[in-house]
Every structure is written in C-alpha cells, then in structure tokens.
C-alpha positions in Angstrom: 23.3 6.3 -0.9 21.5 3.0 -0.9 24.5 1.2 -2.1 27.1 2.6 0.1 29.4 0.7 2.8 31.7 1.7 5.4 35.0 -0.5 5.9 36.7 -0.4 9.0 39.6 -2.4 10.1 40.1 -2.2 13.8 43.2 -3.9 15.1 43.8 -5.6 11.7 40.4 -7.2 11.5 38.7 -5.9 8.7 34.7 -5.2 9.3 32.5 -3.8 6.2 29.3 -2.6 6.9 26.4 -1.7 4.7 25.1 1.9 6.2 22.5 2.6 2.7 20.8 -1.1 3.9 19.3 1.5 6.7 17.3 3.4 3.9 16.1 0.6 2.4 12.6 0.5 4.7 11.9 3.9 3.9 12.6 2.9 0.3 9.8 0.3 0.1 7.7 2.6 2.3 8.6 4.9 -1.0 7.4 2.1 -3.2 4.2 1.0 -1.6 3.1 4.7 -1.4 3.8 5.3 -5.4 1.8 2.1 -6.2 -1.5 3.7 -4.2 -0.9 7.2 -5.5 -0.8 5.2 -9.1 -3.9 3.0 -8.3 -6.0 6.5 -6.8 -5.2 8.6 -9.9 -5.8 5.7 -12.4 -8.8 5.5 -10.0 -9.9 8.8 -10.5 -10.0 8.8 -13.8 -11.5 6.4 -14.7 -14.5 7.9 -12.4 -13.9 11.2 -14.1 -14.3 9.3 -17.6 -17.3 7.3 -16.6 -19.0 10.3 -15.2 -18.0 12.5 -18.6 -19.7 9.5 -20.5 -22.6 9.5 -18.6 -23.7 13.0 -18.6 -23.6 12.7 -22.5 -25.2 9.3 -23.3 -27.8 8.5 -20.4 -30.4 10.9 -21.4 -30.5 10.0 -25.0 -30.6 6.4 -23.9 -32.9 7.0 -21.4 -35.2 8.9 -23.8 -35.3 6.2 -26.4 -35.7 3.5 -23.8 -38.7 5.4 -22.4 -39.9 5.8 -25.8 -39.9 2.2 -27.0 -41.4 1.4 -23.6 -44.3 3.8 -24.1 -44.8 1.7 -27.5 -44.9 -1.6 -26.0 -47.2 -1.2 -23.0 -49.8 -0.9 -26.1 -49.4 -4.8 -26.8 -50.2 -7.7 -24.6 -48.1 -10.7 -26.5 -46.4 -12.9 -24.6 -43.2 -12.1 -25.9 -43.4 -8.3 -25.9 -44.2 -8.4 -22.7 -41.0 -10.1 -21.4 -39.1 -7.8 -24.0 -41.3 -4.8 -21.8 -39.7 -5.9 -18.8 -36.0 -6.3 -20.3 -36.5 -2.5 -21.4 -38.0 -1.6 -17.9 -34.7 -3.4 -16.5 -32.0 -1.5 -18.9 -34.1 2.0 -17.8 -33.1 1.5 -14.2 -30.0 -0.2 -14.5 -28.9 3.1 -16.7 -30.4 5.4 -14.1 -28.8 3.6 -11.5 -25.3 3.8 -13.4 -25.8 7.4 -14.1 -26.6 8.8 -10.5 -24.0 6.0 -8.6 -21.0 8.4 -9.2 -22.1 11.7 -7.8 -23.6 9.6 -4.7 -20.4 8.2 -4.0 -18.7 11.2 -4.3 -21.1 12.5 -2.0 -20.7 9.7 0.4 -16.3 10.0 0.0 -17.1 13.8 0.9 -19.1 13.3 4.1 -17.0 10.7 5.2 -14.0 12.6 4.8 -15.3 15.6 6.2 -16.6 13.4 9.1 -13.5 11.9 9.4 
C-alpha cells in the first residue's frame, strides 16, 4: 500500500499522486518503536544473564576472597598489605555487582508503580 499512486487526468491534464506516501510516518513510527522493543529485550536479557551469573559465582568468590583476606590480616609487610586492600576492594566491588540488579529492579518497580 506504501507504494501505491492514484492517476487522474482532469480535463486532459494528467495529475499522479502518491496516496501510500501518507503511511509512510506511521511507518517510521513502526520503525523507531521495533528498534526500542529490540534494545529493551536485548536489555533484559542481558540483566536476566548477569543476574543468573551472579547468584552462581558471587558467593564462591566472595568466600575465597573472605578467606584469603582472613590469611593476610595475619601479616604486616608492606606489600601484603596493599595486596589486603586490593582484596578488600574486589570483596565490595563483587557485593556491590551482585545486589545492583535486584535494587534496580526494585527501584524500575516503584517507579513504575508510582508512575
């Protein structure tokens, strides 16, 4: 339908007009709305996949983390120390990785209940 015309010739003057150029906003509109449908599932899943990944590998990580932290606040060198701190960094970096999905899902929730 996009591609269809109407020709008319009135009083021997012929006139050709393009009636499908009227559905060509709601075609874009069309367009648009399939690349952020796309964008949200791709989106989604990725979330669903991070989440999935976290549930099964933060708490080993976090336990052997913890565990090689316990060892090292034994020693008092220099160079453990800074390698103490690196290991106190990845702990929290992993728990804040592992509980920034469901609080933003939380958050997308309220808002859109609140909306």
């Amino acid at each position: 339908m996009k591609e269809s015309s109407l020709e008319l010739e009135p009083a021997g003057i012929g006139v050709s007009l393009a009636v499908g150029q009227v559905l060509d906003p709601i075609d874009d509109m069309t367009e648009r709305l399939s690349d952020v449908i796309v964008t949200a599932i791709t989106s989604l899943g990725v979330q669903k996949l991070a989440y999935e990944i976290s549930i099964i590998l933060a708490l080993p990580i976090l336990s052997v983390f913890i565990f090689v932290l316990v060892i090292l606040i034994w020693f008092e060198n220099k160079k453990i120390i800074r390698f103490r701190n690196a290991v106190v960094k990845i702990i929290l970096i992993v728990i804040i990785a592992r509980f920034c999905l469901p609080i933003s899902s939380m958050a997308n929730n309220f808002i859109q209940k609140n909306n």
